[in-house]
Structure formats: structure tokens, C-alpha cells
C-alpha positions, 0 to 999 in steps of 0.5 A, spaced: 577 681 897 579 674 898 577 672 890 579 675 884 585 678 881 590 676 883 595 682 886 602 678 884 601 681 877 601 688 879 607 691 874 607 685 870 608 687 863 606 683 857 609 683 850 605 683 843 606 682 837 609 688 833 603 690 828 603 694 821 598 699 821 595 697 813 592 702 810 585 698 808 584 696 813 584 703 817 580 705 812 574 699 812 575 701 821 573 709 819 567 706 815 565 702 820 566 706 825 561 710 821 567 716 820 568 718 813 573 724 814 578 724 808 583 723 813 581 717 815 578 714 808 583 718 803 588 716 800 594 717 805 590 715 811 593 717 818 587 713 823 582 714 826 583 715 833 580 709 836 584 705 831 589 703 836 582 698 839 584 694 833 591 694 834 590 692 841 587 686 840 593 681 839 594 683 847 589 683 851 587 677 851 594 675 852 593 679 859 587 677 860 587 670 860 593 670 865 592 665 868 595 667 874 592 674 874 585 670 874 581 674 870 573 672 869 573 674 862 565 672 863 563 677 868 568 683 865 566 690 864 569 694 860 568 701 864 573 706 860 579 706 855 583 713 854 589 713 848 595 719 849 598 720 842 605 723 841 603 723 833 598 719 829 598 712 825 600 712 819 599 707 813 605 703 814 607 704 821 609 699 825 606 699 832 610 695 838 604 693 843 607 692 850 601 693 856 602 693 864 597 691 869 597 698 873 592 697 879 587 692 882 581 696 885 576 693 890 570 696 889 562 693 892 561 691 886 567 687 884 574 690 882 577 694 877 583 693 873 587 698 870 592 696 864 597 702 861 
């Protein structure tokens, strides 16, 4: 393909601010999200598996809006997301964000952009 993401940017890492997991907003992500298991609710509340969305959120849009990458944010699909965890977030944790373009993919339809 002779537009899109820009291949120079594969390996790159971005940095993001270190984040503190707060226990109310764990809580009021769990509710959102519908689940009101008392592990995510309680009062010692560990995260709801699909927290780490809200974590990323200060990050993604650094990587994205490289403007060397040449990210059209207006056409992006998002196609999947998978989370490993060495142990759950608790209330209070520091979370350091750091992401790495891994792989651009020419498809027919477009292009598929890995970020770890």
C-alpha cells in the first residue's frame, strides 16, 4: 500500500504517564460495566478485568495521534483487545503505561495495527 501507517514506527514505544488505580473509580467502572461482583464493588476492591481499558486511556491517544505514524483516527476500527495479568489491580496500585507499535498489516480492506 502506498498510504497509511507509516512502517518507520514499527518498535517504536510510547511512554505514559504512571496511573493510581482509585478504589471509587474501580467501583463506579464495575458498575458501569454492569458487574456488581463484590470483588470489584467491596470494599477492598481489586479490578474488573477490562479496567485496564480505563487505564490506557492517557496512552492511546499519544500513540495514535503520532503524527508520524499517520493514524486516520476518523476511519479506525477497533478489531480486538486481549489483557495478560501477572496479578489483579488493586485499589491504590500504581500502573506504568508504556505501548509499542508491534506490527502494520496490509489487508483488502485496509490495514491492521498491532499495538503491545
Amino acid at each position: 500500500m502506498s498510504e497509511g501507517l507509516n512502517r518507520v514506527c514499527l518498535g517504536r514505544r510510547y511512554q505514559g504517564d504512571s496511573v493510581v488505580a482509585e478504589a471509587g473509580v474501580m467501583r463506579a467502572f464495575a458498575q458501569a460495566v454492569g458487574d456488581l461482583n463484590p470483588s470489584y464493588v467491596g470494599d477492598d476492591p481489586v479490578a474488573h478485568p477490562l479496567f485496564a481499558v480505563r487505564l490506557l486511556r492517557g496512552l492511546m491517544p499519544q500513540l495514535l495521534g503520532d503524527p508520524e505514524l499517520g493514524c486516520d483516527q476518523s476511519r479506525l476500527v477497533h478489531g480486538e483487545q486481549r489483557f495478560t495479568y501477572e496479578q489483579p489491580v488493586r485499589a491504590g496500585d500504581s500502573v506504568a503505561l508504556e505501548g509499542v507499535v508491534s506490527a502494520i498489516e496490509d489487508k483488502r480492506s485496509g490495514q491492521v495495527l498491532r499495538v503491545e
